[in-house]
Every structure is written in C-alpha cells, then in structure tokens.
Steps between C-alpha positions, in 0.01 A plus 500: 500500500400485886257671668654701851307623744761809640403669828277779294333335184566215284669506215608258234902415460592447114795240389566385125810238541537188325472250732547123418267429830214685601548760792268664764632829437732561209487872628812405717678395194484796272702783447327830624273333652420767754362773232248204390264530716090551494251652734176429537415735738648862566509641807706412853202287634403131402170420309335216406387599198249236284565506153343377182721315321514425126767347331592469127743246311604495145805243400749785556402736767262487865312849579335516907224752514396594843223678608493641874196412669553713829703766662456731212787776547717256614496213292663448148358436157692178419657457168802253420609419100755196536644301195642563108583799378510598116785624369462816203817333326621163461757383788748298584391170642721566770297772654208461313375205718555717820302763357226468779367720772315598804304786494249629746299806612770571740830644335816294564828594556310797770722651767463806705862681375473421088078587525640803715733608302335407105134496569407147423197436651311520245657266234346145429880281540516129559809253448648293208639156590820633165575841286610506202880556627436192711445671823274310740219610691478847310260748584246570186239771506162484348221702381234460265187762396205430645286804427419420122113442513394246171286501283652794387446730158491246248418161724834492606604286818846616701639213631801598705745308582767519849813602362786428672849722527830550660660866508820368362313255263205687340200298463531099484219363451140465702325283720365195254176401464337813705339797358286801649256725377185734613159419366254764392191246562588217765167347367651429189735278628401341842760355753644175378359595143759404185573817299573418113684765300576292233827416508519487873251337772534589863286419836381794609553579926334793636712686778390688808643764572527506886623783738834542534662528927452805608799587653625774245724645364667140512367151577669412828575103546731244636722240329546169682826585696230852640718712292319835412423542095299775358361468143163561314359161300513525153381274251298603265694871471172657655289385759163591346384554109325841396193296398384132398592154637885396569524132403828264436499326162708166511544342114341169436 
C-alpha cells in the first residue's frame, strides 16, 4: 500500500501482487487499481487530521483502527482488515492460497455511474487477490451483524463473524481470526480484557463510534488522480448499536 496525498484529502492506494522484490507502491502494478482506493477525509478541502492509531496482528491477518482526533464532520473513522480469509468449503490449493483481501470502511470498486445507477453506497466491498473461477483482483462484499447485544437470555454470547460474498459466488468464507459483537455491560469485559467462552478465547477491543462527515446524502471525497467518488463508509453494516459497547473480538 502507499499513502497519496491528492489535491483534496489523502487517501491510501491498495496493491496485492506477488512481487519477488519489494516495491514502493505495488498500487501501480495491480489490476483495477483505480477502484482501490481509501479516504481519510471527505470533503473537497485538505485536513490534517490527528489520529489515534491502534493496530492488531494475528499470524494470518493485520486490522488498523483509527480514531479521528480533529475536524469532526470531516474526518473518517479509520478501519482497514488486511490478510487470510477462511474459506466455508475446502478449496483448491490453487486459489485457496490467494484467498486474501483488503477490506476497509470505504467500499471498493465505488464509481459515480454503477453507485448511480445500483445504489451502492452503502455496501461494505473490498478486493480478493483470486475467486474461486480464478479471476484476480475480484470484488467481494462483506457484512456482518453487529446489533446482537450478549449476555443474552440464557448467558449466551453472539460472536459474529465478517462474512464475505460475491453476487455470482454466494458466500465464501469470512475474514479469519476477527469477530464482533455488542456488550450489554462494558464493565464486564474491559478494553484489552480476554473473553473465555469455553471453547473459544478472544481479546476483547472496545470501538468508538465516531461521527460520520457530514456532507449527506453521500460522503464526498477524492481519489489520488482528484477524481470525484461518492460513497457512505460501511464496515460494521451500521454505524452505531441500539445499546451497549461495540468491541472487536480477535481469537487467541
């Protein structure tokens, strides 16, 4: 990935080749690569926006949590999955290694004629280095439920996971190693707290749920060649739970 500062905002530019030596932007590379793009900003002006940065690494996937720090309205909620995916059925080796992905709080594949014309700004999508035909650089959505508050009836804990799907596919698989659910009593399980359920362990991350820009209906931003793309972020499928604490749950 590389980090471009365009005329209006910056924004992050996504590559996933192969490349026997390392590169300083494997964006110019890729196939697509102009729907791969990520704001950090929305808006026609340029910010510098402080974030707080946390970062997260498992032996399969990386997961960048920003939080803005100024220019509320303008600035983004960061959010950025990269790594393994796991697959719902075994695959062939032959795409089964390439089944990794990008996915971010900004939608990929985002142009003003297809959003136009199918209403897509408000579908989490990111890219898949292989599908299962073999196709490179395919565009995946993903969605998970993040409005389940736990304990519920009974005790029991929803851990949801991000599952990922393709129109012509169905669903594939889902992000590995990353979970989500709401929390009835944040107390209970503190930030950075280990939540046993048995079976299952995970360390417990408590989101914040910032502001979203302001410029509605549809965020307004720039990609690195100042090309104009509207699209809503999506992530989590909703910006803000009905009640408790959001947190990410990453298996240990």
């Amino acid at each position: 990935m590389a980090n471009h500062a365009a005329s209006y905002s910056a924004v992050i530019r996504w590559g996933m080749m192969n490349n026997p030596t390392p590169k300083v932007d494997v964006y110019t590379d890729s196939l697509g690569k102009v729907l791969t793009e990520t704001p950090f900003s929305a808006n026609n002006n340029q910010y510098n926006v402080t974030y707080k940065w946390t970062l997260f690494t498992t032996k399969d996937i990386i997961f960048i949590h920003g939080e803005y720090q100024n220019y509320t309205g303008n600035a983004l909620p960061i959010r950025i999955f990269l790594g393994r995916l796991t697959a719902l059925e075994l695959e062939d080796p032959a795409i089964a290694n390439d089944f990794v992905g990008i996915f971010t709080h900004m939608p990929s594949n985002v142009n003003n004629n297809n959003n136009l014309a199918s209403g897509d700004f408000n579908v989490g999508r990111g890219v898949v280095r292989k599908s299962r035909n073999g196709t490179l650089y395919e565009y995946y959505n993903f969605t998970t439920d993040a409005q389940l508050t736990s304990p519920g009836v009974g005790g029991r804990y929803y851990v949801n996971p991000f599952m990922v799907f393709n129109p012509s596919e169905g669903v594939r698989g889902q992000f590995a190693d990353m979970f989500t659910a709401c929390l009835k009593d944040a107390s209970q399980h503190p930030d950075g707290s280990i939540l046993d359920l048995g079976e299952n362990k995970y360390y417990v991350f408590h989101v914040i749920d910032q502001q979203m820009p302001v410029n509605a209906p549809h965020t307004l931003w720039y990609t690195s060649s100042n090309s104009t793309r509207y699209c809503n972020p999506c992530f989590f499928g909703s910006n803000n739970v009905m009640g408790g604490q959001r947190v990410i749950l990453f298996k240990i």
